[in-house]
PLY file of the C-alpha trace (Angstrom):
ply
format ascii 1.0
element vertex 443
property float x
property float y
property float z
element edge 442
property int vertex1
property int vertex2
end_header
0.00 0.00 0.00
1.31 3.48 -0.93
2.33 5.66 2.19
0.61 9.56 1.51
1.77 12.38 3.08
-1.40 13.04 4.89
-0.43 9.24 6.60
0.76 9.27 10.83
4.23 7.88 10.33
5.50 5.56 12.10
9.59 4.66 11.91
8.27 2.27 9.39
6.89 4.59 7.53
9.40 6.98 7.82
11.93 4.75 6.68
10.08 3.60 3.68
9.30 6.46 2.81
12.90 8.20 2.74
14.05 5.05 1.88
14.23 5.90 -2.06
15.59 9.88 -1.10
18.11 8.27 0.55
19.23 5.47 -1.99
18.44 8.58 -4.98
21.58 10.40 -3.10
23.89 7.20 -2.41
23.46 6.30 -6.12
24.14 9.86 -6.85
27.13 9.63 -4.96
28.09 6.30 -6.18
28.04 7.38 -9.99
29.70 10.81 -9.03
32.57 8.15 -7.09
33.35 5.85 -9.96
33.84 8.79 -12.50
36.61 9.86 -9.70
37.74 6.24 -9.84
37.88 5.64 -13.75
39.86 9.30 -14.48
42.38 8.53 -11.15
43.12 5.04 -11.93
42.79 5.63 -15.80
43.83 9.66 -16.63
45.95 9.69 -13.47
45.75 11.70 -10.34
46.38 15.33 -11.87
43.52 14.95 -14.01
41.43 13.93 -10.89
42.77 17.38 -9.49
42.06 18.92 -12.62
37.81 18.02 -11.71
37.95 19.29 -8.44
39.45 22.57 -9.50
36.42 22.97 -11.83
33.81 21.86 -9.30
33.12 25.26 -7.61
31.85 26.41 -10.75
29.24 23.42 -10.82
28.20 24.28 -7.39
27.78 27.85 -7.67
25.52 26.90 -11.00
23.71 24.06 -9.37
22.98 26.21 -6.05
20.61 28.01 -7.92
18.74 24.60 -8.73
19.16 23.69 -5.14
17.51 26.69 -3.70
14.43 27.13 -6.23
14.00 22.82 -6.13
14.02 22.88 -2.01
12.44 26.18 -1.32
9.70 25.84 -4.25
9.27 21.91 -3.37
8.59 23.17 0.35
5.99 25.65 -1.42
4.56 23.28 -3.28
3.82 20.47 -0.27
2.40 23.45 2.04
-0.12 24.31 -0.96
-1.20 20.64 -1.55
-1.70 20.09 2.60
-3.79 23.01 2.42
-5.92 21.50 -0.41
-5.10 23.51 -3.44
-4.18 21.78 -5.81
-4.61 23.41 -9.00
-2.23 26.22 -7.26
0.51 23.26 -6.71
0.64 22.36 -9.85
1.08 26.35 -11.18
3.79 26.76 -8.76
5.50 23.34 -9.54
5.69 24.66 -13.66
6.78 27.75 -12.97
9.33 26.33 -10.65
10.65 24.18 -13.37
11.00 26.54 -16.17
12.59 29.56 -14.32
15.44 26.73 -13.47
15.64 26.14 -17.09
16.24 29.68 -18.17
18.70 30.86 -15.47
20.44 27.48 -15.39
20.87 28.06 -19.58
21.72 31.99 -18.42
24.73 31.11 -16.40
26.13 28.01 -17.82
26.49 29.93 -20.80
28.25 32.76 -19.10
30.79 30.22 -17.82
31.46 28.53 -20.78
32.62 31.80 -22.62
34.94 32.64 -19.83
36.28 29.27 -19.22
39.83 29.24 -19.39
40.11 32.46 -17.04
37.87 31.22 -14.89
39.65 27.96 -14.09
42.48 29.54 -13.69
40.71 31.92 -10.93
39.87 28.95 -9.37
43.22 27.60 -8.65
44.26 25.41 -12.18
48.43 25.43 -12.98
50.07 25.25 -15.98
49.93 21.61 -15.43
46.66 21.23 -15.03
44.55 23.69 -17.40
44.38 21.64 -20.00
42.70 18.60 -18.20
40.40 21.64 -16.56
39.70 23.80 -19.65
38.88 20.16 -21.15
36.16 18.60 -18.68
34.98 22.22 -18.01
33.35 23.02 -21.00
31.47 19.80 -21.01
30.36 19.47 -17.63
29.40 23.31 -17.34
27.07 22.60 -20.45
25.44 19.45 -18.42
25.00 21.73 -15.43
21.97 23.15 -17.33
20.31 19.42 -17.42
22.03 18.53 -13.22
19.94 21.46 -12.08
16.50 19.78 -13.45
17.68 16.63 -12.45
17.72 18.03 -9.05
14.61 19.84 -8.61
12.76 16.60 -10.17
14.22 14.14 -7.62
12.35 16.39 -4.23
9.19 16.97 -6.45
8.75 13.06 -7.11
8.66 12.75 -3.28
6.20 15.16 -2.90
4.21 13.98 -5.45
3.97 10.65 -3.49
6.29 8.79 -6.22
9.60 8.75 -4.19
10.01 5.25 -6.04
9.80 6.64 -9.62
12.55 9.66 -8.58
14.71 6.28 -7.30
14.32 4.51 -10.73
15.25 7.61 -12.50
18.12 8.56 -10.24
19.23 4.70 -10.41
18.87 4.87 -14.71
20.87 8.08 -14.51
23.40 6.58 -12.59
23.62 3.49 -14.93
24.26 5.12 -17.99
27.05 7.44 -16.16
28.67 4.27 -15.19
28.70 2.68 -18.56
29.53 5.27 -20.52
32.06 6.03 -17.93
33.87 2.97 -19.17
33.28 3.07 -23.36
34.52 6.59 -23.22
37.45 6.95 -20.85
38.39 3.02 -20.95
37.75 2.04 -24.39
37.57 5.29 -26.39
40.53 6.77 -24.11
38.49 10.16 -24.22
39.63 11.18 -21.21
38.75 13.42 -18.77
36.91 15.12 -21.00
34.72 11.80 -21.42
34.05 11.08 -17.94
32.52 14.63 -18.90
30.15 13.40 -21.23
29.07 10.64 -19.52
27.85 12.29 -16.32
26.02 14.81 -18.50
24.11 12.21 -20.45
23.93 10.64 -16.80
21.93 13.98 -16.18
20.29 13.61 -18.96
18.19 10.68 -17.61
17.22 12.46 -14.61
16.82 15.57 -15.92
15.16 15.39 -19.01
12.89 12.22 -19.09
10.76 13.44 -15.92
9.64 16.10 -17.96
7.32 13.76 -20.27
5.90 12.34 -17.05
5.19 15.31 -15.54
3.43 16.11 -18.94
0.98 13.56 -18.37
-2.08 13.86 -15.81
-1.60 10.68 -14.18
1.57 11.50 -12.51
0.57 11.83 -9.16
-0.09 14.20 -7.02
1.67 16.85 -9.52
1.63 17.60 -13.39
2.56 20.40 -15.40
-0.20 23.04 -15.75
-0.39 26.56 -17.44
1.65 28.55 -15.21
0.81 31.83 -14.09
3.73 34.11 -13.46
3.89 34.66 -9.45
7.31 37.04 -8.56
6.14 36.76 -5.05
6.01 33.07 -4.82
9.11 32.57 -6.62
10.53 35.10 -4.61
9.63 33.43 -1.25
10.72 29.69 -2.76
14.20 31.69 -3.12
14.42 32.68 0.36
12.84 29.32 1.66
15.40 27.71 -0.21
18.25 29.86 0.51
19.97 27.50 2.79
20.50 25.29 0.18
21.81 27.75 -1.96
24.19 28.81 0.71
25.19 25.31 1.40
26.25 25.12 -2.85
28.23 28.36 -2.98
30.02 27.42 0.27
30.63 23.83 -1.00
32.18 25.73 -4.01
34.04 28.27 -1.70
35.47 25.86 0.58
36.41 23.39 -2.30
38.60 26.23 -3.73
39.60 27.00 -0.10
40.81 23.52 0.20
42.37 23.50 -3.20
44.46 26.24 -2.28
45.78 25.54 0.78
46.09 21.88 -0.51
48.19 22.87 -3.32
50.11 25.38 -0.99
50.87 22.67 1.84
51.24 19.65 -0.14
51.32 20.62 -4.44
48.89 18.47 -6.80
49.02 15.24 -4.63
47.32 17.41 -2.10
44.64 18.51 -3.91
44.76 15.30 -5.45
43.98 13.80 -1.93
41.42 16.26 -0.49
39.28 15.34 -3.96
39.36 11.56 -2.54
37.92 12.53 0.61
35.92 14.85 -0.87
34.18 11.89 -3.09
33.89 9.49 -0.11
32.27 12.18 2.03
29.66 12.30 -0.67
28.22 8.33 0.29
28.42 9.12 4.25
26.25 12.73 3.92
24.05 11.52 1.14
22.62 9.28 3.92
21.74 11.77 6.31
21.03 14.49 3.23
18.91 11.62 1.78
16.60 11.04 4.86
16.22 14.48 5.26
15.41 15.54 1.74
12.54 12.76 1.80
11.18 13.65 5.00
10.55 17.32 4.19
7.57 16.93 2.24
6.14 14.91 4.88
7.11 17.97 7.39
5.54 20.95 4.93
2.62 19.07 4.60
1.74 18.35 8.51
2.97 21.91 8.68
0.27 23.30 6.09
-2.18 20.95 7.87
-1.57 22.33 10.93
-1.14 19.25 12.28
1.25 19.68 15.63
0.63 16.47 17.10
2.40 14.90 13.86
5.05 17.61 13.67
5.89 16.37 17.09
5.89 12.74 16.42
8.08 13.69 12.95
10.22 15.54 14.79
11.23 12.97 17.91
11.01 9.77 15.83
13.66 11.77 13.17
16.43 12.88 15.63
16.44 8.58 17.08
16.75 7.44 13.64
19.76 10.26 12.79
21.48 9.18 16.49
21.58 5.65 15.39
22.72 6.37 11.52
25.39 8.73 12.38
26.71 6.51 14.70
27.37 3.59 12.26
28.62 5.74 9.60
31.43 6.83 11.79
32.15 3.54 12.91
31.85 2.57 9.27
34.24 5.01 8.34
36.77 4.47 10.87
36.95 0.51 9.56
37.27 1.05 6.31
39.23 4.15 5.69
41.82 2.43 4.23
40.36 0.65 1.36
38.20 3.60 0.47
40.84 5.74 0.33
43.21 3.23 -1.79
40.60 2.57 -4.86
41.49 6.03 -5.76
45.31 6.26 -5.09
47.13 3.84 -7.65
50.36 2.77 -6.96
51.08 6.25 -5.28
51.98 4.85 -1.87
52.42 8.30 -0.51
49.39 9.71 -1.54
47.78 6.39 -0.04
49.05 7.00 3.39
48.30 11.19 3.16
44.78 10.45 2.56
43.95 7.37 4.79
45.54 9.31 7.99
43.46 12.68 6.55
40.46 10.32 6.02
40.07 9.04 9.93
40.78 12.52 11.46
38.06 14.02 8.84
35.47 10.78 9.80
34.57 12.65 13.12
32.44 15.10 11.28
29.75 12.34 10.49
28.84 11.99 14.09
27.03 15.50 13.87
26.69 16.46 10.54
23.34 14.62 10.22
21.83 16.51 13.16
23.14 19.91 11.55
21.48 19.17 7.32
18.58 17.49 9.47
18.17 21.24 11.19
18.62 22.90 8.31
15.76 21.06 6.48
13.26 21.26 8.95
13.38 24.67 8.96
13.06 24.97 5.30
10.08 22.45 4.74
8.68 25.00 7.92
8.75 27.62 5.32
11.26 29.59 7.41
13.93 30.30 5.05
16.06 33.00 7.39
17.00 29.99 10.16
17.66 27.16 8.15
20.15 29.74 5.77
21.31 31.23 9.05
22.25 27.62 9.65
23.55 26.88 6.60
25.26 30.27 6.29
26.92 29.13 9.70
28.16 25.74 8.88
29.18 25.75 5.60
30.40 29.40 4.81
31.45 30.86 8.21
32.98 28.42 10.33
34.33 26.02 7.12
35.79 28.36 5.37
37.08 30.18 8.02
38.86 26.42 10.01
39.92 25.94 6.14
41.77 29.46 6.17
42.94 29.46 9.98
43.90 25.92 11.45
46.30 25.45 8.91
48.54 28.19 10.03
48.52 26.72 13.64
48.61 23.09 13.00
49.55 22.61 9.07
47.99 20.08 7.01
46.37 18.51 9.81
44.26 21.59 10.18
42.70 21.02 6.92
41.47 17.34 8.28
40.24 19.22 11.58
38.30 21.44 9.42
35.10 19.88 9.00
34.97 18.05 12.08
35.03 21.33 14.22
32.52 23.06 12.37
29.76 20.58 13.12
30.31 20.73 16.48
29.68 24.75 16.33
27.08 23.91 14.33
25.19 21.82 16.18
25.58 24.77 19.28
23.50 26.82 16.39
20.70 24.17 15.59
19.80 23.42 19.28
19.55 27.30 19.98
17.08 27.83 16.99
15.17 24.86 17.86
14.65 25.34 21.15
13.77 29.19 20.54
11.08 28.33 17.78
9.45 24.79 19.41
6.67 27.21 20.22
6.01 28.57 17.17
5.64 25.57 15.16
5.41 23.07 18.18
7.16 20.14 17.37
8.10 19.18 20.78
0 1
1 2
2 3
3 4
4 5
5 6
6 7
7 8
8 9
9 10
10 11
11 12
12 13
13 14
14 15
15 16
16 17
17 18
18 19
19 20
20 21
21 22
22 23
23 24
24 25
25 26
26 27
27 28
28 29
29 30
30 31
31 32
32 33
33 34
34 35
35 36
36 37
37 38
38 39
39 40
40 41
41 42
42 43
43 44
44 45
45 46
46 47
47 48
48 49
49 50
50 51
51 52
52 53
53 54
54 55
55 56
56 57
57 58
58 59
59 60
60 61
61 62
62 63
63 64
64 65
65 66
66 67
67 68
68 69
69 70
70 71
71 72
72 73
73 74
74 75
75 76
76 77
77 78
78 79
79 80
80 81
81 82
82 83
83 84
84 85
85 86
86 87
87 88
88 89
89 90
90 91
91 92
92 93
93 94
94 95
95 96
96 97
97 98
98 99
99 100
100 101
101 102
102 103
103 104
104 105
105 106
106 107
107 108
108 109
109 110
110 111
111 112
112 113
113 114
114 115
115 116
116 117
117 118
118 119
119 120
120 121
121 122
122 123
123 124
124 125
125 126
126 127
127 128
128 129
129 130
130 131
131 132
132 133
133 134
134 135
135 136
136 137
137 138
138 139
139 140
140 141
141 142
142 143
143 144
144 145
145 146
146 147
147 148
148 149
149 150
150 151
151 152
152 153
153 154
154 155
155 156
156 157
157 158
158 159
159 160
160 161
161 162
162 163
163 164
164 165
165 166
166 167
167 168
168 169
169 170
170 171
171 172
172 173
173 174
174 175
175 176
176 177
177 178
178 179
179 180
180 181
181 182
182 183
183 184
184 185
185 186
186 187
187 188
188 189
189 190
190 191
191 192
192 193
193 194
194 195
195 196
196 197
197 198
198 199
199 200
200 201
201 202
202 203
203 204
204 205
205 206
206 207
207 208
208 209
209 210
210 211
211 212
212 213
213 214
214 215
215 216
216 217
217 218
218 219
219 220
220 221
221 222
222 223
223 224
224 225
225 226
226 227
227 228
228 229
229 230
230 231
231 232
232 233
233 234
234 235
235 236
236 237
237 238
238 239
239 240
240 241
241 242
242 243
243 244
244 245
245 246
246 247
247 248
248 249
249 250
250 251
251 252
252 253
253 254
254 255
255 256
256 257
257 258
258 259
259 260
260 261
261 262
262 263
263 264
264 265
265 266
266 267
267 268
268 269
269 270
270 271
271 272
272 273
273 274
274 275
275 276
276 277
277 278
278 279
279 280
280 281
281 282
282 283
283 284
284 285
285 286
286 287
287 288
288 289
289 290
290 291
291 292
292 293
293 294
294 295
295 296
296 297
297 298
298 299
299 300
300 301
301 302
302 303
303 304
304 305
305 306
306 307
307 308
308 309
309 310
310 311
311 312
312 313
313 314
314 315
315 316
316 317
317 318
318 319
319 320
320 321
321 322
322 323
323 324
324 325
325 326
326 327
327 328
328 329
329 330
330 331
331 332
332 333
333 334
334 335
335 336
336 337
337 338
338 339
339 340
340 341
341 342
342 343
343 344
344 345
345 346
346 347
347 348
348 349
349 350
350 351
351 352
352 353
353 354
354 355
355 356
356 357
357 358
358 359
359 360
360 361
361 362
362 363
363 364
364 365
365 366
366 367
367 368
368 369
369 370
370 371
371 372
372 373
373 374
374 375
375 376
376 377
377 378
378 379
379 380
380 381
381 382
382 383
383 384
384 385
385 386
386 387
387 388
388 389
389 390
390 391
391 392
392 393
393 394
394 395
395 396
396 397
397 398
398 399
399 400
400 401
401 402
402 403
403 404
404 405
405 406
406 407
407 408
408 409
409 410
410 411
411 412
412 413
413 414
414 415
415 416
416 417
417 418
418 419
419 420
420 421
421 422
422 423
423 424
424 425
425 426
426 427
427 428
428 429
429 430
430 431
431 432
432 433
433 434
434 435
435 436
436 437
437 438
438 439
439 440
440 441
441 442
C-alpha cells in the first residue's frame, strides 16, 4: 500500500518512505565516485585534481537549482496540505522553467569565460588543459544537473519517491557505462568522464519532464503557469539554505584546493578530492533522509497538524542518532580501502589520505543533526533559520577552520576542518530549535 503524506508515520513509515531519497543520493554519490575512480586510476591523479578545480563552478551553478528545487518543493507540499491543488501544480511549472532559463543563463556565461575562470579557481600550468577540457562539457550538463535536481524532491512530494529512485538509479547506470566506453575504451579522457555524467543527467533531468506532462503523474503535473514574482521570490528565500550550502561547497572546495596545493602541491589537492568523493556516500545518507522527509514535514505543517510535527520531529532525531553513529564507525573501519581505490600505486598519496580520512570521519557523528536542522526549517517555510544555519556551517565556520587551522597546525588543520565546524554547528541548531518549538510546536 502506498504511504501519503497526509499518513501518521510511524519509523516504518518513515523509513520507507525516505528510503528511495536516501538510496536517490547514495546512487548519486556512487556514480559521481566511480567517474573519480575511472579518471584517477585511468587519466591519473592530476587529471582527478584537474575536476575538483572545476567543481566550484558546478556548485555555484547548481545552487541556484538547489535553492528554487528545495524552497519551491517546500511551497509546493504546504499548498497541496492546504488543499489547493490546481495552485501546486502552477507553482511546480513555474518552478521548473525559471530553473531552465537561469540554469541556460549562467552556464552559458561560464562557458565563454572558461579558461580564465579555471584559472581563478586555482588550475596550474599543469593542469589547465585537463580543466579547460572537462569544463566546458560538464558546465554545459549543469543546465540538465539542475532539473535533475529539482525533479528528484518533487517526485517525493508527489507521493512517487520510487519513480525519482528509478530515474536517479537509470541516470546513474548510464554514467557508469559510458564512464567505461569513453574513458576506458575510447581513451576520451577526462573530457569523457565529462560526457558521460552529463548524459547521466540527462536521464534524470530530461525524461521526468514527459511524465510530468501527463495527468496521471501523481499528485503533480505540469499546468499553465501563471507568473507569481512573489512566490518565486519566497521559494528563493525558503530555499536559501540550500543555496548557501552550494556556494560554500564551491568556496570551501577552492579553499581547500588552495591551501592543498600550498601545503602539499597536486598530490594534495589530489587527496582532499578523494575525501571529498567518499564524504559524498556518508552525507548523502543523512542528506537523503532528510530531503525525503521534508515533504512529509511541509505538509503536517500546512495541515496544521502539531501532534504529527511532534511525532516527525522525535522519531527523526532517534533514527539520525543511530545512523550517524554507524557511519562513523563505518568510516573508521574502512578508511583504508576507500581511500586506496582512488590512489594507484602512489603509496604516498595512499598514506596522506587514509591518515586525513580518519581525522576528517569525526564530522559524520554531527553532521546529520546539523542538514537534518537545516531542512526542517526549510520544509517549515522559514527560510532566514535554516540559511542562518547553513550560512553558519558551511560558509562561516568552514571556510574560516579551512583558512585558519592550517597556520597553527599545518595540514592537519585542513582534516580538523570539518569536524570542528559541526560541532559549532550543532551549538547553532539546538539554539534555533529550542527558541522556535513554540512557534511551530514540534516538541
Amino acid at each position: 500500500m502506498d504511504i501519503q503524506l497526509s499518513d501518521h508515520f510511524n519509523y516504518s513509515r518513515i523509513l520507507r518512505f525516505t528510503l528511495p531519497s536516501i538510496a536517490m543520493m547514495l546512487f548519486s554519490s556512487l556514480y559521481v565516485i566511480v567517474d573519480g575512480l575511472f579518471v584517477s586510476n585511468i587519466v591519473g591523479s592530476d587529471a582527478l585534481a584537474s575536476v575538483n578545480i572545476v567543481m566550484p563552478a558546478v556548485y555555484v551553478i547548481g545552487a541556484f537549482g538547489f535553492m528554487l528545487g528545495m524552497g519551491g518543493n517546500a511551497q509546493v507540499a504546504k499548498t497541496l496540505g492546504e488543499g489547493k491543488r490546481r495552485k501546486a501544480d502552477q507553482y511546480f511549472t513555474l518552478i521548473i522553467l525559471t530553473i531552465l532559463i537561469l540554469g541556460a543563463a549562467l552556464s552559458l556565461l561560464c562557458i565563454l569565460f572558461i579558461e580564465p575562470l579555471c584559472y581563478l579557481l586555482g588550475a596550474s600550468e599543469r593542469l589547465i588543459g585537463y580543466c579547460v577540457g572537462y569544463g566546458r562539457i560538464i558546465l554545459f550538463g549543469s543546465i540538465i544537473f539542475m532539473l535533475q535536481v529539482a525533479f528528484q524532491t518533487f517526485f517525493v512530494t508527489a507521493e512517487k519517491p520510487t519513480l525519482g529512485l528509478i530515474f536517479t538509479v537509470a541516470a546513474g547506470v548510464t554514467n557508469m557505462i559510458l564512464d567505461y566506453v569513453f574513458i576506458a575504451l575510447l581513451d576520451m579522457g577526462v573530457e569523457g568522464a565529462a560526457w558521460a555524467t552529463t548524459c547521466g543527467y540527462a536521464v534524470g533531468g530530461v525524461i521526468p519532464v514527459f511524465y510530468f506532462l501527463l495527468p496521471t503523474s501523481g499528485l503533480l503535473h505540469f499546468a499553465k503557469p501563471v507568473f507569481d514574482l512573489k512566490m518565486l521570490l519566497h521559494s528563493a528565500v525558503n530555499g536559501s539554505s540550500e543555496m548557501v550550502a552550494n556556494l560554500s561547497s564551491s568556496l570551501t572546495t577552492f579553499l581547500y584546493n588552495y591551501q592543498m596545493m600550498r601545503l602539499a602541491g597536486e598530490d594534495g589537492v589530489a587527496a582532499i578530492t578523494v575525501i571529498l568523493y567518499i564524504t559524498f556516500i556518508f552525507a548523502g545518507v543523512t542528506m537523503g533522509f532528510s530531503f525525503g522527509i521534508a515533504p512529509v514535514i511541509g505538509y503536517h505543517y500546512g495541515a496544521d497538524n502539531r501532534e504529527e510535527l511532534k511525532n516527525l520531529f522525535r522519531r527523526c532525531l532517534k533514527i539520525l542518532t543511530v545512523v550517524s553513529a554507524a557511519m562513523f564507525v563505518i568510516a573508521e573501519l574502512t578508511a583504508a580501502p576507500l581511500t586506496n581505490f582512488f590512489c594507484g600505486d602512489n603509496e604516498e598519496l595512499k598514506a596522506m589520505t587514509t591518515f586525513g580520512f580518519r581525522i576528517y570521519a569525526f564530522a559524520y557523528l554531527l553532521c546529520g543533526y546539523n542538514i537534518f536542522g537545516s531542512g526542517f526549517f526549510t520544509a517549515l517555510c522559514n527560510g532566514k533559520i535554516s540559511a542562518a544555519i547553513s550560512f553558519m556551517r558551511t560558509l562561516i565556520m568552514e571556510a574560516g577552520m579551512i583558512i585558519l587551522l592550517p597556520l597553527l597546525l599545518g595540514i592537519i588543520g585542513i582534516w580538523l576542518a570539518v569536524p570542528v565546524t559541526e560541532m559549532v554547528t550543532l551549538l547553532v541548531v539546538i539554539f534555533f530549535l529550542v527558541k522556535n518549538h513554540k512557534k511551530y510546536g514540534y516538541y
